[in-house]
C-alpha positions as CSV (number, residue, x, y, z in Angstrom):
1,X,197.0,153.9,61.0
2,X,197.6,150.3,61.5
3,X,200.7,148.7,61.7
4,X,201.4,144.9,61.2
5,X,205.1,143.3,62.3
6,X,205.6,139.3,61.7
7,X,209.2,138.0,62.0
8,X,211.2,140.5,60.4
9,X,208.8,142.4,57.8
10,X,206.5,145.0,59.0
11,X,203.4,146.9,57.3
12,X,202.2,150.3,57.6
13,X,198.7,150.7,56.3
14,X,197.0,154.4,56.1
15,X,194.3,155.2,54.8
16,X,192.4,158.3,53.4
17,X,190.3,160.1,51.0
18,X,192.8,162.2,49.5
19,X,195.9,160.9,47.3
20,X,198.1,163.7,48.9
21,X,197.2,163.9,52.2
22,X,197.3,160.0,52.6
23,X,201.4,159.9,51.2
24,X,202.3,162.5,53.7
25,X,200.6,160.3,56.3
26,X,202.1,157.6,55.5
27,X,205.8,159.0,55.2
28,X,205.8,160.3,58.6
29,X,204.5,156.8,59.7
30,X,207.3,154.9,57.9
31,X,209.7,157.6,59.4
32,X,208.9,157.0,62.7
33,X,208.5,153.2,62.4
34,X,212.2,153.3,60.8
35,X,212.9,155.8,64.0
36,X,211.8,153.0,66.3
37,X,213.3,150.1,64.1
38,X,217.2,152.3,64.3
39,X,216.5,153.1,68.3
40,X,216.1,148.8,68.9
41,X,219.8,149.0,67.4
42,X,218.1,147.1,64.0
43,X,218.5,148.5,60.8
44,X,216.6,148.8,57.9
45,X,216.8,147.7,54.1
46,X,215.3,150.6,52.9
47,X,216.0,149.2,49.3
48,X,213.5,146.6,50.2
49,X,210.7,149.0,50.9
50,X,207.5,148.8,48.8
51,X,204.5,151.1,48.5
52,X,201.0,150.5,46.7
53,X,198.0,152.2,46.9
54,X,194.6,150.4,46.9
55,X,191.7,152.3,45.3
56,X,187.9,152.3,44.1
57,X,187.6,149.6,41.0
58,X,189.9,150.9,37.7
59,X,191.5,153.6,39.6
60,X,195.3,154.1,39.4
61,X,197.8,156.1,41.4
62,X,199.7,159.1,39.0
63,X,202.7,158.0,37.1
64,X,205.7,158.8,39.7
65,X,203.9,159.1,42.9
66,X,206.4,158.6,45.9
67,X,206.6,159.1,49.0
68,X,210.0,159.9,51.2
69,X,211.6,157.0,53.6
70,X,214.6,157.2,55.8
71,X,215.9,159.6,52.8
72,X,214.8,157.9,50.1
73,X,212.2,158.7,47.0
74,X,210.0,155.1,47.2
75,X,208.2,154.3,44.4
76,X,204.3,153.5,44.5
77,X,204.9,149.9,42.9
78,X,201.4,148.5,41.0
79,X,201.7,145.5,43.3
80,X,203.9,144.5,46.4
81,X,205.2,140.6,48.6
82,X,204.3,140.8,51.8
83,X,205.0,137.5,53.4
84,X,205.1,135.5,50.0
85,X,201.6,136.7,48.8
86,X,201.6,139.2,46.1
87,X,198.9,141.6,46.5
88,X,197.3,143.8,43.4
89,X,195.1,146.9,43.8
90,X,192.5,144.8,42.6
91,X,192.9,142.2,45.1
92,X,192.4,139.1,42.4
93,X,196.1,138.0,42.8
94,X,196.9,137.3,39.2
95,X,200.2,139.1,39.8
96,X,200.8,136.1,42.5
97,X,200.3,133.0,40.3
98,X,202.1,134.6,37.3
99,X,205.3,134.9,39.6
100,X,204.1,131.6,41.3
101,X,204.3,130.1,38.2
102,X,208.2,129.5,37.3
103,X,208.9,128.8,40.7
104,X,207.0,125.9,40.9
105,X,208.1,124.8,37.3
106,X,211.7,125.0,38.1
107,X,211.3,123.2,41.5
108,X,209.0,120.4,39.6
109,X,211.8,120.0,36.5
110,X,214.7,119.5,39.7
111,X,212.2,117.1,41.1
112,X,211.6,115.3,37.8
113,X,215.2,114.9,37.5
114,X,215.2,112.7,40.9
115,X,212.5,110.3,39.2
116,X,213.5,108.0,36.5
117,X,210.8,106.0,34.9
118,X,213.9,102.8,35.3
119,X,214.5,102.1,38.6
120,X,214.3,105.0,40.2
121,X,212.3,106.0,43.8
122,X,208.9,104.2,45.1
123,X,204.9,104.8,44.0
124,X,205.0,106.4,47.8
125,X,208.3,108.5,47.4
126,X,207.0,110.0,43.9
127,X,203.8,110.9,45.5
128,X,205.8,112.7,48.2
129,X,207.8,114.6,45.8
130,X,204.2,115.6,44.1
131,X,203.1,116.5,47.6
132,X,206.2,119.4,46.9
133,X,204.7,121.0,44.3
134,X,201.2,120.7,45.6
135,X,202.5,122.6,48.6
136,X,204.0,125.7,47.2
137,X,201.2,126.3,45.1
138,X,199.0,126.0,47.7
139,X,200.9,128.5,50.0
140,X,198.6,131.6,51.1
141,X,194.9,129.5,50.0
142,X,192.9,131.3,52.4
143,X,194.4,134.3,52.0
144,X,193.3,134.1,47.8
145,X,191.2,131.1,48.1
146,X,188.0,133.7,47.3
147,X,189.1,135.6,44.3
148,X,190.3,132.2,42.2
149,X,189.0,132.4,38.5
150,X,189.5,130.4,35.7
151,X,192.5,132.3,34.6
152,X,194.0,131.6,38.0
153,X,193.1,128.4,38.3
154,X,195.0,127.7,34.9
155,X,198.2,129.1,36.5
156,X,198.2,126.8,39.4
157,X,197.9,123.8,37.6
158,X,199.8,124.2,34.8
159,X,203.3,124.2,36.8
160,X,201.9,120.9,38.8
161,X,201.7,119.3,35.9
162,X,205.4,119.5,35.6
163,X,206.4,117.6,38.4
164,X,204.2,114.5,36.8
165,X,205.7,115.0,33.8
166,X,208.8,116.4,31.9
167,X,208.1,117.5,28.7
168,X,211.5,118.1,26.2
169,X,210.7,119.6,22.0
170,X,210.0,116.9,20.1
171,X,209.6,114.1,22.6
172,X,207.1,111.7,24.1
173,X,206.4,113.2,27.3
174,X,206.0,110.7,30.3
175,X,204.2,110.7,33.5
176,X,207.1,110.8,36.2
177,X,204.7,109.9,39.2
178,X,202.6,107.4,37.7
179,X,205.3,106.1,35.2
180,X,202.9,106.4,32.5
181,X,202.4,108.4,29.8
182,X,200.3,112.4,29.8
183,X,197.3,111.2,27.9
184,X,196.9,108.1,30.3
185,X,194.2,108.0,33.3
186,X,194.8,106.1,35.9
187,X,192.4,107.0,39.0
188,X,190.9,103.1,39.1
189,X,193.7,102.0,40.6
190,X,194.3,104.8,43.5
191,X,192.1,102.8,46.5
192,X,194.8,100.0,46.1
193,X,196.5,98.4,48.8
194,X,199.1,96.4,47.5
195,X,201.6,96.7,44.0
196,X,203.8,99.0,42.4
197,X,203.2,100.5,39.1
198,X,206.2,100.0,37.7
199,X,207.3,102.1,34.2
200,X,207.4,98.6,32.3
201,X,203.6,97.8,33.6
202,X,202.5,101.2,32.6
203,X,203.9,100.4,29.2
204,X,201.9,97.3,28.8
205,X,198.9,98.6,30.5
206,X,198.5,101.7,27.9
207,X,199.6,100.5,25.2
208,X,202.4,103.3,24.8
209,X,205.9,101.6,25.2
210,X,208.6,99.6,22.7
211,X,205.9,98.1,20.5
212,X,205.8,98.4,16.6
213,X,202.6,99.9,16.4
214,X,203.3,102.7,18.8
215,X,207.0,103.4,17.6
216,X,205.3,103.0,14.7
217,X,202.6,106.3,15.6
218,X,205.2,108.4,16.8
219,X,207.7,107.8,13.5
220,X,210.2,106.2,15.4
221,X,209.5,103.2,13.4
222,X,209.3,102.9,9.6
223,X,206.2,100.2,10.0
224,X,204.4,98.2,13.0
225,X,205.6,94.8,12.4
226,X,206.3,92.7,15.1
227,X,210.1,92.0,15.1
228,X,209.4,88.9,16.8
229,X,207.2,86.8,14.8
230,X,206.7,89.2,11.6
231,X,202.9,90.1,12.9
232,X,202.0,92.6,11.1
233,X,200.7,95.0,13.9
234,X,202.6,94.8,16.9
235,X,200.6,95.9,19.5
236,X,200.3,95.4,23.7
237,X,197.7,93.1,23.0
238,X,199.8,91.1,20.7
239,X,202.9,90.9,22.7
240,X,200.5,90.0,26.1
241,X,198.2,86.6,24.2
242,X,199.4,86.2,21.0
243,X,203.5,86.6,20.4
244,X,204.6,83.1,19.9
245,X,208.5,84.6,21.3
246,X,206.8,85.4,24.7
247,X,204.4,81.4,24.7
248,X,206.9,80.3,28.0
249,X,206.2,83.7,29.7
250,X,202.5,84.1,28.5
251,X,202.2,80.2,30.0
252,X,203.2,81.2,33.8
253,X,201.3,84.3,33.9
254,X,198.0,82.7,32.6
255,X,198.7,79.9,35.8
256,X,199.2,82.3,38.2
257,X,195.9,84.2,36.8
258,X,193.9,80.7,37.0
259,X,192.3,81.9,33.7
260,X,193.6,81.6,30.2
261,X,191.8,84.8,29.4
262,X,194.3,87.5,28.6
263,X,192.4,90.2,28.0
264,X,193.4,93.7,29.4
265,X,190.3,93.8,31.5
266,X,190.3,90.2,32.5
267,X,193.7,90.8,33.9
268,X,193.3,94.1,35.5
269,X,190.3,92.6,37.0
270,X,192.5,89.9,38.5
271,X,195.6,91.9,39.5
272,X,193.3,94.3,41.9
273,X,191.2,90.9,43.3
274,X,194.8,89.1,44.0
275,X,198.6,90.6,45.1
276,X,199.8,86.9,43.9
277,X,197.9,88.3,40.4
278,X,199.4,91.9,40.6
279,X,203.0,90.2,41.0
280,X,202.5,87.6,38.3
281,X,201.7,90.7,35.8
282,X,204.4,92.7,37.0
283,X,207.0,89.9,36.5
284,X,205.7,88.9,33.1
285,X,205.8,92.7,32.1
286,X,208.8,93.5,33.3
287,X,210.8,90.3,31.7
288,X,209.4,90.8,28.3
289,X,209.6,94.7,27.9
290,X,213.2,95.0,29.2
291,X,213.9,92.1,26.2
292,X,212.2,94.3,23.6
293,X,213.9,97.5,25.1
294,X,217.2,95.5,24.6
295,X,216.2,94.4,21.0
296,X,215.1,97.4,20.4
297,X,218.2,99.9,21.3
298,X,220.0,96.9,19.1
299,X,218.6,97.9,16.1
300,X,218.7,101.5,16.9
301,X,223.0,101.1,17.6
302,X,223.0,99.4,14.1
303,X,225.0,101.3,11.5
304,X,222.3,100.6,8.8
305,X,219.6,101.6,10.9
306,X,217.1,104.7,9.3
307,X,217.2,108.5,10.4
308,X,214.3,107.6,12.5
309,X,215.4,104.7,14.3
310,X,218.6,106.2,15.8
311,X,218.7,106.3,19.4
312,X,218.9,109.5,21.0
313,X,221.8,110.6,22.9
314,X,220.1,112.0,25.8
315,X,221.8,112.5,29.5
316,X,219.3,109.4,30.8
317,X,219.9,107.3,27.8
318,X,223.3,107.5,28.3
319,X,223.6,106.6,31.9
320,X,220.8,103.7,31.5
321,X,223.2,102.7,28.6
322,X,226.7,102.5,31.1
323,X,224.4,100.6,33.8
324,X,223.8,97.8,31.3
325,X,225.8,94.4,32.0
């Protein structure tokens, strides 16, 4: 018999070659360790009290087996928590990560709630709220470290994924860490010293923000014409070197580059050689996107406007909305 006590949970473990004769054991153990417990002037939760039996490879205990505590008929469980790890028969800890699983989701989704793509905490405070989520699935490695498979592995980074993004039915799902959008890569730019990615950026950088050819892809606009000039394929390219609305803008940022190459790789090239570059793009991106996003939930608010084009009356949109001037 070995007998385990950290803070205020304590394990009995018996073992035996005999079903029977190893539950009698270990109810006269648990007796006397309640005994001991009661004579400290402690009590204990019996209700909390779990039993499993660990066997050879496909073996399982007979339906009912129990064994008597303080009293009490407890059940042989097909798993058990013992310090926040749930441990299987089997040992592979799938039981674990399935219960793992919604925790971490529905601490991610409160977390997500804390991190508006407008506005909104720091690059550094978003990584630390990532570092939450990291942490609770992490919780126990080297106890389960050794028996991760694939299905396990899949468990554990599913609910991560929800901290960096929040995904709603029938919405674009965005990246709440990196401001950008789930199919968007972004691991070029994590030696960095200098810049925030802000959400407005990320929009320009990818491609997936307020212009007509990605409203356009997503049916929230009925074509991809450029409201601003009447291009017909309004694009991130467009609006960054060719929109003749954004020619004062477009002037000052291709000065501050020293090169009147606006290409997407020119510039990133630039913005990670130079801070003056990085702050040139990020004040050119965020002038001219909050103007379209303006434009933009113009048209939407019109009474004429299309089924598609209507702006949706979610919780952010409407507080974003009240902050307006």
């Amino acid at each position: 018999m070995t007998v385990i006590c950290y803070a205020d949970d304590t394990m009995v473990a018996i073992w035996g070659e005999k079903l029977e004769s190893t539950l009698r054991t270990a109810a006269v153990a648990a007796d006397l360790m309640v005994t001991r417990v009661r004579l400290l002037g402690l009590r204990v939760a019996l209700s909390k009290c779990e039993v499993i039996v660990f066997g050879k490879r496909g073996w399982k205990p007979p339906e009912g087996a129990s064994i008597p505590i303080g009293g009490e008929r407890v059940q042989v469980k097909p798993y058990i928590k013992y310090l926040g790890i749930t441990m299987d028969p089997r040992w592979d800890f799938r039981e674990h990560f399935k219960q793992l699983a919604p925790r971490i989701v529905g601490a991610a989704s409160a977390m997500g709630r804390l991190l508006p793509n407008v506005g909104g905490p720091s690059a550094r405070c978003r990584k630390l709220y990532a570092g939450v989520a990291r942490s609770m699935a992490l919780y126990g490695a080297p106890i389960w470290a050794d028996k991760l498979s694939r299905a396990n592995v899949a468990q554990l980074r599913r609910p991560q994924r929800v901290v960096a993004q929040l995904r709603r039915p029938q919405r674009v799902v965005a990246n709440r860490i990196a401001r950008a959008y789930v199919t968007v890569s972004l691991e070029d730019w994590m030696d960095r010293k200098y810049g925030q990615l802000t959400y407005r950026m990320t929009q320009v950088m990818t491609g997936h923000g307020c212009f007509g050819h990605y409203l356009h892809t997503i049916g929230r606009e009925p074509s991809p014409v450029c409201h601003e000039c009447g291009e017909p394929d309004d694009t991130a390219q467009h609006t960054l070197a060719e929109c003749e609305r954004w020619a004062t803008e477009r002037v000052a940022l291709a000065v501050a580059l020293g090169d009147r190459d606006l290409t997407l790789h020119c510039i990133v090239s630039k913005m990670l050689g130079s801070e003056r570059c990085w702050d040139a793009m990020s004040c050119f991106c965020e002038t001219v996107m909050s103007q379209k996003e303006t434009a933009e939930r113009e048209r939407e608010a019109r009474a004429e406007a299309l089924p598609c084009r209507r702006g949706r009356r979610g919780r952010r949109r409407a507080q974003y909305a009240r902050r307006l001037p």
